[in-house]
C-alpha positions as CSV (number, residue, x, y, z in Angstrom):
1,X,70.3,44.8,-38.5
2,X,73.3,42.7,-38.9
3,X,73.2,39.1,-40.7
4,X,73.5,37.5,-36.8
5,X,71.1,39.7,-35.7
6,X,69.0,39.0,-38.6
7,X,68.7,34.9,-38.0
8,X,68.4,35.2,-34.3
9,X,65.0,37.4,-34.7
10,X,63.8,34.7,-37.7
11,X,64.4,31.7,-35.4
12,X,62.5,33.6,-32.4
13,X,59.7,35.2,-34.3
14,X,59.3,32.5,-36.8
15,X,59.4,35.1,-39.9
16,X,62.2,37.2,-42.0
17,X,62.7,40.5,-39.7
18,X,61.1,43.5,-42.0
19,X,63.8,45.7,-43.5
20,X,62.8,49.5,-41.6
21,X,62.0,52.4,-44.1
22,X,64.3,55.4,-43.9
23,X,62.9,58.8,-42.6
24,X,61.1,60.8,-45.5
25,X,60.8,58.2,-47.9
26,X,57.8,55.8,-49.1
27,X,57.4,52.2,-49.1
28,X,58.2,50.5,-52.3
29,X,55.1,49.3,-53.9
30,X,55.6,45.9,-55.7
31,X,54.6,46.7,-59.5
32,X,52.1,43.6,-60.7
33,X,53.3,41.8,-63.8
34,X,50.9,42.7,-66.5
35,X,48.3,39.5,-67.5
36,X,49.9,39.8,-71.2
37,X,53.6,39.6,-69.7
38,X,52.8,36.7,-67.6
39,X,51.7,35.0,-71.2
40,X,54.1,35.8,-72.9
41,X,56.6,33.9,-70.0
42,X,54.2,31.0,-69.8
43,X,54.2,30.6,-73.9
44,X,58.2,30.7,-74.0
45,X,58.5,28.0,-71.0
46,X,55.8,26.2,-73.4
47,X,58.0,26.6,-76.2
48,X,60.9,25.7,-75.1
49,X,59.9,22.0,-73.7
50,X,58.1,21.3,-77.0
51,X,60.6,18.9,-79.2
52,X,58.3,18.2,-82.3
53,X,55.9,21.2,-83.4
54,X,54.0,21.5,-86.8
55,X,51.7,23.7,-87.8
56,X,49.1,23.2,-90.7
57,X,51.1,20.8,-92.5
58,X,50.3,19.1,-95.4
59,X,52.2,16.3,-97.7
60,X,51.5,15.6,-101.6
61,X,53.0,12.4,-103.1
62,X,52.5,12.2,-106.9
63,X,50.0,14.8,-107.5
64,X,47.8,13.3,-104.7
65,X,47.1,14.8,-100.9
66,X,48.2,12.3,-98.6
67,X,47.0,14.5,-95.5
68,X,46.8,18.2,-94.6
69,X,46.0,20.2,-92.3
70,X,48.4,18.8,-89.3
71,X,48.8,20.5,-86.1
72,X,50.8,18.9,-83.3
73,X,53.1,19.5,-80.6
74,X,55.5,17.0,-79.2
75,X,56.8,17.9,-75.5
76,X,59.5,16.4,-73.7
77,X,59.5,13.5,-71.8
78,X,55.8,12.5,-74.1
79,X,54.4,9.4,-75.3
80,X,52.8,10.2,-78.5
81,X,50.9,7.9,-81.0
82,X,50.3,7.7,-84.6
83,X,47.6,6.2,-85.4
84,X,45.3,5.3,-88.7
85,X,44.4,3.0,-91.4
86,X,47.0,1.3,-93.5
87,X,48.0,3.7,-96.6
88,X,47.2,6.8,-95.0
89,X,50.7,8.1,-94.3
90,X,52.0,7.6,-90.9
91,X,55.3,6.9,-91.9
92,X,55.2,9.5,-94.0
93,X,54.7,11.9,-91.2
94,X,57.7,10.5,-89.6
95,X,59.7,11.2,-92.6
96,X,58.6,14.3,-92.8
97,X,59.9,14.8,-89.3
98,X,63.6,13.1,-90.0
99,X,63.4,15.9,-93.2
100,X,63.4,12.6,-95.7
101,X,60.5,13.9,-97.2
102,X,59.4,17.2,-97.9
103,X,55.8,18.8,-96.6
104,X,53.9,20.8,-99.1
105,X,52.6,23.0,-96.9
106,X,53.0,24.1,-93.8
107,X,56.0,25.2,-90.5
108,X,57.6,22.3,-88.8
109,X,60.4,22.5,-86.2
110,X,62.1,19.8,-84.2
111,X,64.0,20.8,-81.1
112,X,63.7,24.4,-82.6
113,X,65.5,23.2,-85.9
114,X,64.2,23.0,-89.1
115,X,63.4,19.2,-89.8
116,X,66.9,17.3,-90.4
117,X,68.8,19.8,-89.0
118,X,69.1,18.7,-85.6
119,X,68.7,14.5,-86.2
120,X,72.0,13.9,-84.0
121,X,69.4,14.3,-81.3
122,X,66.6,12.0,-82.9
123,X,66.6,8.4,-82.4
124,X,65.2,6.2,-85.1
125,X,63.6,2.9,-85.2
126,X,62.2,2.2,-89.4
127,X,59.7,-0.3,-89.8
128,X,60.9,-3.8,-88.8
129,X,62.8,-6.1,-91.0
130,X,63.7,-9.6,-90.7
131,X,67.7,-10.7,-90.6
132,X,68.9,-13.9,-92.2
133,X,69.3,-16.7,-89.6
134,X,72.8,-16.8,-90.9
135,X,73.9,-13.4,-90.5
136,X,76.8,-13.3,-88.1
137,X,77.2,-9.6,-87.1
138,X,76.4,-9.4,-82.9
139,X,73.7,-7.9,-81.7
140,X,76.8,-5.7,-79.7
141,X,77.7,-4.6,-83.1
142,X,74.0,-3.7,-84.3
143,X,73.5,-1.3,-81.3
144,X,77.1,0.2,-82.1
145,X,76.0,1.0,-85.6
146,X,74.1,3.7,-83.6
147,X,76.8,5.4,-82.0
148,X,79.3,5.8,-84.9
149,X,77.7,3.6,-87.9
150,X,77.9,7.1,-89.8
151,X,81.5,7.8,-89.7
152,X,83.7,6.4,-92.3
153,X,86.4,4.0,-92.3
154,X,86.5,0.7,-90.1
155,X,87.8,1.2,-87.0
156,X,91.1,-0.9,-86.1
157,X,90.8,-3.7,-84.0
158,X,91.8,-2.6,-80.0
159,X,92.5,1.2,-80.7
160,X,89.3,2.2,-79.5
161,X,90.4,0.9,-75.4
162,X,92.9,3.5,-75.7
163,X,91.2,6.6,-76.7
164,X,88.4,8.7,-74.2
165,X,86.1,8.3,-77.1
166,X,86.9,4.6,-77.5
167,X,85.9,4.6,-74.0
168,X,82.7,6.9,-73.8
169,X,80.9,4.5,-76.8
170,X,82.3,1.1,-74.9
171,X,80.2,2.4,-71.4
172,X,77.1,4.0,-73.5
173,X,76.7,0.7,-75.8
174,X,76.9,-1.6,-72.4
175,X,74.1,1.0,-70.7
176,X,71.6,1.1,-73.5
177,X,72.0,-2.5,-73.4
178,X,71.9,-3.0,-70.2
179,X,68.5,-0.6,-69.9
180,X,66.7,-2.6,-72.8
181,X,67.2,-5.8,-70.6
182,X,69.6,-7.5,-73.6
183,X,72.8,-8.2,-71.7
184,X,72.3,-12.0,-72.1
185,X,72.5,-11.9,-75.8
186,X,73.6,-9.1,-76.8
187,X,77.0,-11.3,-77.9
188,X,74.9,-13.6,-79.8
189,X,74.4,-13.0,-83.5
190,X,71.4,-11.0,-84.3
191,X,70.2,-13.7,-86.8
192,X,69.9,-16.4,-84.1
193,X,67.6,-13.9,-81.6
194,X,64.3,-14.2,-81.6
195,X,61.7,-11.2,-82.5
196,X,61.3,-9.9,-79.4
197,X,65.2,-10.1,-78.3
198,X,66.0,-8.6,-82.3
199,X,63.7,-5.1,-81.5
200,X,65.4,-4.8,-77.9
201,X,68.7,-4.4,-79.8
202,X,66.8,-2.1,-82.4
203,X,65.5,0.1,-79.4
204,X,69.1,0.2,-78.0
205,X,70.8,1.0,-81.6
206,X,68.5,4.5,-81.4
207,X,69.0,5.1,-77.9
208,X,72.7,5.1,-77.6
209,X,73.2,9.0,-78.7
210,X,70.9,9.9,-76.2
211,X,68.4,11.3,-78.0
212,X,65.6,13.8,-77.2
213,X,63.0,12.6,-79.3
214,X,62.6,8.6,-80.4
215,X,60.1,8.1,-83.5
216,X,59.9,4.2,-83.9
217,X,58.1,3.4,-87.0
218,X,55.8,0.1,-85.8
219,X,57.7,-1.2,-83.2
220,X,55.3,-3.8,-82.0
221,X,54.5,-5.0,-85.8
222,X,54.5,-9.0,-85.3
223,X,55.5,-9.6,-82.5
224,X,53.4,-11.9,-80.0
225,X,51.1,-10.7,-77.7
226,X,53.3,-11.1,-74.5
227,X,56.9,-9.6,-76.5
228,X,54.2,-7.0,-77.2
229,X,53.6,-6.1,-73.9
230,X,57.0,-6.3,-72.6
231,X,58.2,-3.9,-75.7
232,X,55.8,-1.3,-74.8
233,X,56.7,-1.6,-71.3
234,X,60.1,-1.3,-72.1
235,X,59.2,1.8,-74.2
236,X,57.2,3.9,-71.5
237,X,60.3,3.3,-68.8
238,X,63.0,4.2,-70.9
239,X,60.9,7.7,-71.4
240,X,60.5,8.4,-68.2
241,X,64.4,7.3,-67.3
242,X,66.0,8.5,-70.0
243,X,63.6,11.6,-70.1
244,X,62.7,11.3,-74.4
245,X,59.9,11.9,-76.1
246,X,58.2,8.9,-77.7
247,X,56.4,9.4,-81.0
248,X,55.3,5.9,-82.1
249,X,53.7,4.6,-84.6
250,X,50.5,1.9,-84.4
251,X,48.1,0.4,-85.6
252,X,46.2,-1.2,-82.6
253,X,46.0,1.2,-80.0
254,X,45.4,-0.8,-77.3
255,X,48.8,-2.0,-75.8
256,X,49.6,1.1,-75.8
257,X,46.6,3.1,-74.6
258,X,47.6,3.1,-71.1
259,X,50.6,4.9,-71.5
260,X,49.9,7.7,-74.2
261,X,49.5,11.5,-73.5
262,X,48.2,12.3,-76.8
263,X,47.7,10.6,-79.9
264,X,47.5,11.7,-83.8
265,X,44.6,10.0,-86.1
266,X,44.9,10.1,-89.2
267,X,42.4,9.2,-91.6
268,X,41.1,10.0,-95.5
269,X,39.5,13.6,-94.0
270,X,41.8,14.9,-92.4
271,X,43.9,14.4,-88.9
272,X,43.1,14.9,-85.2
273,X,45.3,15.5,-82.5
274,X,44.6,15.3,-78.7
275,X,44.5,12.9,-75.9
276,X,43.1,9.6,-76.4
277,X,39.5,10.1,-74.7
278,X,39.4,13.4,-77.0
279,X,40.2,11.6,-80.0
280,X,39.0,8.2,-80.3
281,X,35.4,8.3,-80.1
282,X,32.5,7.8,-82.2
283,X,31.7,11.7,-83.3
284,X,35.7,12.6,-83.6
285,X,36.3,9.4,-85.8
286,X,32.9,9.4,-87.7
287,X,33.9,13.1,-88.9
288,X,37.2,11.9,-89.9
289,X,35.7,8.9,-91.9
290,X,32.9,10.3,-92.8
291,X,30.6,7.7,-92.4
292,X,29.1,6.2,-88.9
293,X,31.8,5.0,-86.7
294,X,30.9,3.3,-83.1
295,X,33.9,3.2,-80.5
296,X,33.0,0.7,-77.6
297,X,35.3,-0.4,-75.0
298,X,35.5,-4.0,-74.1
299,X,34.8,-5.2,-70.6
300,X,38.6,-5.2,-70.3
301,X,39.2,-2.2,-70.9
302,X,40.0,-2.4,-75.2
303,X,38.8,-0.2,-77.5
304,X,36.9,-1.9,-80.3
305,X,36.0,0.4,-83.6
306,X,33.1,-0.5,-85.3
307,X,31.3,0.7,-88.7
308,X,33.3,0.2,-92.0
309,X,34.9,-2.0,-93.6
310,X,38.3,-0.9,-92.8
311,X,37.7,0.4,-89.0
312,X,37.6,-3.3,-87.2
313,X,41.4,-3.3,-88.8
314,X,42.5,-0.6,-86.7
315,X,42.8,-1.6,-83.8
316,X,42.8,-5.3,-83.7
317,X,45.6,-7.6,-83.5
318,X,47.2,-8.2,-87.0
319,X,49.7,-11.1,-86.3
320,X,47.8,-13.7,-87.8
321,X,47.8,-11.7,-91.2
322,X,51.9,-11.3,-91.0
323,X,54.9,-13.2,-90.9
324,X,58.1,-12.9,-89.3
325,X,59.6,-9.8,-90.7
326,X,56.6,-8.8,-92.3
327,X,56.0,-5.0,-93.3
328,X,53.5,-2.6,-94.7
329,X,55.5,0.1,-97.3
330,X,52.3,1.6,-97.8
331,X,52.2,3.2,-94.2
């Protein structure tokens, strides 16, 4: 049957016309695709959308365990928590997954790389520090410390409008900017913007090389309750725009709760990794602790840990303990 002939019997018949069998010869049979084949395809499409995987990892610092036994996987597009007391080496996992610090055990990969190999495509945010009032340098010129702060040499004045690359950095910076809602004072010296407006900036600094996975070390760490808000907002939109996985460290879960796929406890026993409602519950955290830990939720919705000394710390707002610029190194 010829193509024409082809569409006119579709359009009448409302199906593809059948393709006729030659004389003497047998219908092909379609072969079905064996259960362990169709696996194997669904584990490699697995694979390749995970961005952060480690496997039964384990960190030592000075003769002493910090944690072990670490299994996660980080998938594109993901908003993933770190979560835990202070001291029990949260930021040490992140390091671990920029390849600053080594594991003592274990297999890690990010974005199929071992860890440090592929951190052109890993956006950054360290634990938040505090700029002098003084300090002059833009909050323009913070952001583009992201997009060539590594190269050396100080670019001349002007010669950057007449190259491509010149022009490529100019468009990103203004985007990221842009996206982060910072346009109004991104010109004004970082020292004279407020908390809130300073971590905006910080957000766009690790975002202009487009990265595919964004660890921000305690991003929300003293800020107000409604910057708070507005940060994590920020956060869980520029995911889902810019299509990056979010691993994020805390220490209150709850403005953040909402928006998390999975999250990563870590505690003196060991870690668990899961969704929320799998992890943070009474049995999953009194195992970790181990000692009797009560999880109620609030009639609005927070999630309240009750039973040790330390527990009511997790997740309840520590503002009133820190400053401006205040930070824990022992995270």
């Amino acid at each position: 049957m010829n193509p024409i002939a082809r569409i006119r019997e579709t359009v009448r018949t409302g199906e593809p016309p059948r393709t006729a069998v030659p004389p003497g010869s047998r219908p092909t049979e379609t072969t079905p695709v064996p259960e362990a084949h169709r696996d194997r395809v669904q584990a490699a499409r697995t694979a390749s959308q995970t961005v952060v995987s480690l496997r039964n990892t384990a960190v030592r610092l000075d003769g002493r365990v910090v944690w072990s036994g670490v299994d996660l996987d980080v998938r594109a597009g993901e908003f993933v928590s770190l979560l835990g007391p202070n001291g029990v080496g949260k930021s040490t996992l992140v390091k671990v997954i920029l390849g600053i610090q080594q594991p003592a055990a274990g297999e890690i990969r990010v974005l199929g790389e071992r860890p440090g190999r592929a951190n052109h495509h890993v956006g950054y945010l360290p634990q938040r520090r505090s700029f002098d009032p003084s300090l002059c340098v833009r909050g323009v010129d913070l952001v583009r410390l992201g997009w060539d702060g590594d190269r050396w040499g100080v670019p001349l004045p002007g010669a950057s409008r007449f190259t491509a690359r010149g022009r490529a950095a100019r468009e990103r910076i203004e985007e990221v900017i842009d996206l982060v809602g910072a346009s109004a004072y991104a010109k004004r010296p970082i020292g004279q913007c407020s908390g809130g407006e300073q971590q905006r900036l910080l957000i766009a600094q690790a975002l202009v090389r487009r990265p595919k996975v964004l660890l921000l070390d305690e991003p929300l760490d003293s800020l107000d309750l409604p910057t708070e808000a507005a940060v994590v907002a920020l956060i869980d939109r520029i995911r889902r725009e810019e299509e990056v996985a979010v691993v994020l460290v805390a220490h209150d879960v709850n403005p953040i709760l909402p928006y998390l796929d999975r999250v990563v406890y870590l505690a003196a026993r060991g870690a668990v990794a899961g969704t929320p409602a799998e992890v943070i519950n009474s049995e999953t955290l009194s195992r970790l602790y181990g000692t009797p830990i009560e999880v109620l939720r609030a009639s609005d919705g927070r999630l309240v840990v009750v039973g040790q000394p330390d527990a009511p710390a997790l997740h309840t707002d520590r503002h009133a303990a820190h400053g401006p610029g205040a930070r824990d190194d022992a995270d």
